[in-house]
C-alpha positions as a LaTeX table, in Angstrom:
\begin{tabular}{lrrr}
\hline
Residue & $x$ (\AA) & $y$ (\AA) & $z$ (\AA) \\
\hline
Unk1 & $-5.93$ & 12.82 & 15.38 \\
Unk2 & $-9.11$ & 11.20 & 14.28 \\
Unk3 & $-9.81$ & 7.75 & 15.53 \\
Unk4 & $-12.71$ & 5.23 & 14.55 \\
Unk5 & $-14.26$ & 4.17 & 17.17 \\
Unk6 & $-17.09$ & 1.60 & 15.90 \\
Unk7 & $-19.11$ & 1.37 & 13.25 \\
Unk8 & $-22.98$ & 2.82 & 13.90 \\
Unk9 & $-24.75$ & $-0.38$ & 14.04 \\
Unk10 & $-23.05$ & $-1.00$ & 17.02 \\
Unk11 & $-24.62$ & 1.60 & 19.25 \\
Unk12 & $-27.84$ & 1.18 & 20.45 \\
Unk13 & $-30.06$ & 4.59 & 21.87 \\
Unk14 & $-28.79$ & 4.96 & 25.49 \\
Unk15 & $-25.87$ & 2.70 & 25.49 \\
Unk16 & $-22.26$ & 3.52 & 24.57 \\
Unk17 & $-19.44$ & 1.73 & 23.26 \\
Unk18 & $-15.89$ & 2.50 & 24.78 \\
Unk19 & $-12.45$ & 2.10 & 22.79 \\
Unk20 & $-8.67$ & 2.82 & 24.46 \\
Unk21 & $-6.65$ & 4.56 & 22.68 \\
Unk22 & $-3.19$ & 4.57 & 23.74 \\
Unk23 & $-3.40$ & 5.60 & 27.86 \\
Unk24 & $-6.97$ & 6.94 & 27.51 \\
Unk25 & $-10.29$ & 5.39 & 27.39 \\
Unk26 & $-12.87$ & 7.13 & 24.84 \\
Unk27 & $-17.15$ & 6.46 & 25.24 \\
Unk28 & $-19.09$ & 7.31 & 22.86 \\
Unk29 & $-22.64$ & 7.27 & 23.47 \\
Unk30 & $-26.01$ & 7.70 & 21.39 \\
Unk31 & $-28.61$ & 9.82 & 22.86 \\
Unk32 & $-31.98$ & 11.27 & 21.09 \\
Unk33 & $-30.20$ & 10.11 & 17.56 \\
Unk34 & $-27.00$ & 12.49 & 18.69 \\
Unk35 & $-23.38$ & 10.72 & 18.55 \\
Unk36 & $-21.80$ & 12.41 & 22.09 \\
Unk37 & $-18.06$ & 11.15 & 23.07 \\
Unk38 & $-16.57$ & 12.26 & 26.21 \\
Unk39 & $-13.58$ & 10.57 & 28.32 \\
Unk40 & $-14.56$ & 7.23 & 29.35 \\
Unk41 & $-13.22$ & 6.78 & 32.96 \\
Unk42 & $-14.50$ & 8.19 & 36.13 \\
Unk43 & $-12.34$ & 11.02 & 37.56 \\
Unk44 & $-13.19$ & 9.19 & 41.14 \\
Unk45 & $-11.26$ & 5.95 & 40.61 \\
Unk46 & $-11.12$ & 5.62 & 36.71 \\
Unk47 & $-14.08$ & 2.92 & 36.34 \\
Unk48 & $-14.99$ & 2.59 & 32.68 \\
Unk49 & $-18.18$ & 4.40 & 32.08 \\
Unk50 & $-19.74$ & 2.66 & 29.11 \\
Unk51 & $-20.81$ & 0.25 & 31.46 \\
Unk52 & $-22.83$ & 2.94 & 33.87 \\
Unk53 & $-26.58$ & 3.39 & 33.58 \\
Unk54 & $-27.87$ & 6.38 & 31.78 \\
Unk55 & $-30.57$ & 8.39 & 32.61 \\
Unk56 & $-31.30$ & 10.58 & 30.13 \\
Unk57 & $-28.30$ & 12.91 & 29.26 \\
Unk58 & $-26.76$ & 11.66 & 32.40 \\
Unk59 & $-24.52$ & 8.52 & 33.02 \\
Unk60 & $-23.98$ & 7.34 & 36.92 \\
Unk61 & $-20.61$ & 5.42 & 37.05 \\
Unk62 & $-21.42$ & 1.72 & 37.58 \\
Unk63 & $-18.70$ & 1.37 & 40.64 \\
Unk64 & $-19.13$ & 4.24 & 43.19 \\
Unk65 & $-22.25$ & 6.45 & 41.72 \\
Unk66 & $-20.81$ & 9.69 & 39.88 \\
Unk67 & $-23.01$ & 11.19 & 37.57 \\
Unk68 & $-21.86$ & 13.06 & 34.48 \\
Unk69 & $-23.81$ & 14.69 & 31.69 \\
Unk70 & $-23.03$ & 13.46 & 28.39 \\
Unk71 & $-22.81$ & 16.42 & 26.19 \\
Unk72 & $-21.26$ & 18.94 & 28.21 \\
Unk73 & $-18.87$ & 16.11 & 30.65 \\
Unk74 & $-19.35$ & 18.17 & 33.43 \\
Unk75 & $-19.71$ & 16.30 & 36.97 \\
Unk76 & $-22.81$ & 16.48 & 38.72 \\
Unk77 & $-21.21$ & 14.65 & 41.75 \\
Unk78 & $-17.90$ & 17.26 & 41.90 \\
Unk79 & $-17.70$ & 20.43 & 39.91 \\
Unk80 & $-13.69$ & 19.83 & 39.51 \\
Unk81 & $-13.79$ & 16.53 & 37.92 \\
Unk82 & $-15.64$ & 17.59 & 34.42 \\
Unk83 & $-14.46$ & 14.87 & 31.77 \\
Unk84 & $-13.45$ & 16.28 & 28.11 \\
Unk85 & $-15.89$ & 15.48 & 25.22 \\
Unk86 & $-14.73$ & 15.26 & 21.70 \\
Unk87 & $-16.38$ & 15.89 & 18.29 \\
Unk88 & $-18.01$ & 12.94 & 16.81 \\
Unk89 & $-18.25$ & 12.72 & 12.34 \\
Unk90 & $-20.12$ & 9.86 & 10.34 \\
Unk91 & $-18.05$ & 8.45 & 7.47 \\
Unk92 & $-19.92$ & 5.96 & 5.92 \\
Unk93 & $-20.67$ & 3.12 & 8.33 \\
Unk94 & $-18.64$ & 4.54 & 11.23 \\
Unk95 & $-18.66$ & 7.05 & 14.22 \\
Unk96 & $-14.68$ & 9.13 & 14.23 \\
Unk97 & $-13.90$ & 11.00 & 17.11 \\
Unk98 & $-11.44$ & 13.57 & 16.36 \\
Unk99 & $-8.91$ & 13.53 & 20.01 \\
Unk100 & $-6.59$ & 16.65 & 18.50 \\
Unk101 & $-8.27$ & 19.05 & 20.51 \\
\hline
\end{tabular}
C-alpha cells in the first residue's frame, strides 16, 4: 500500500513531517537531500517523533530522550526497540511511502 504523505515543499532539511495512517504514525524526514521514513512513535511510550530534535542522522524523542537513527531505525537508547523504515518515491510534487512491506 502506497500512501502520500506530503508534498516536498513541505519538508524542510532536518525536520520531518508525520502522517497517521490508520493505527500507525509514519515520519518522514529529509536529511542531506535523502527522503528517509521510519515509524513515527517512540517504542518507550509512543511520543510522536517528528517533533524530536535531530542531530544529524539521529532523532532524540522530544518526551523522555531516545535516540534513533533515521535510515536504519535502529535504537541507540535499547537495541530491542528498532522502529521499521519504509521506502520513500517522488511523484511529481509529493513524497509516497510504500507501508506493504
Amino acid at each position: 500500500m502506497k500512501i502520500k504523505i506530503c508534498k516536498k515543499s513541505e519538508l524542510s532539511e532536518g525536520k520531518a513531517v508525520s502522517k497517521k495512517i490508520l493505527a500507525r504514525r509514519v515520519a518522514v524526514f529529509l536529511l542531506n537531500g535523502e527522503y528517509y521514513a521510519i515509524e513515527g512513535d517512540c517504542k518507550h511510550q509512543k511520543a510522536p517523533l517528528d517533533s524530536g530534535k535531530v542531530d544529524g542522522n539521529v532523532v532524540e524523542c522530544s518526551w523522555h530522550g531516545w535516540r534513533y537513527d533515521i535510515p536504519s531505525g535502529e535504537c541507540l537508547t535499547e537495541k530491542w526497540a528498532r522502529l521499521k523504515t519504509y521506502p520513500v518515491e517522488e511523484e511529481d510534487d509529493w513524497l509516497v511511502v510504500d507501508l506493504s512491506g
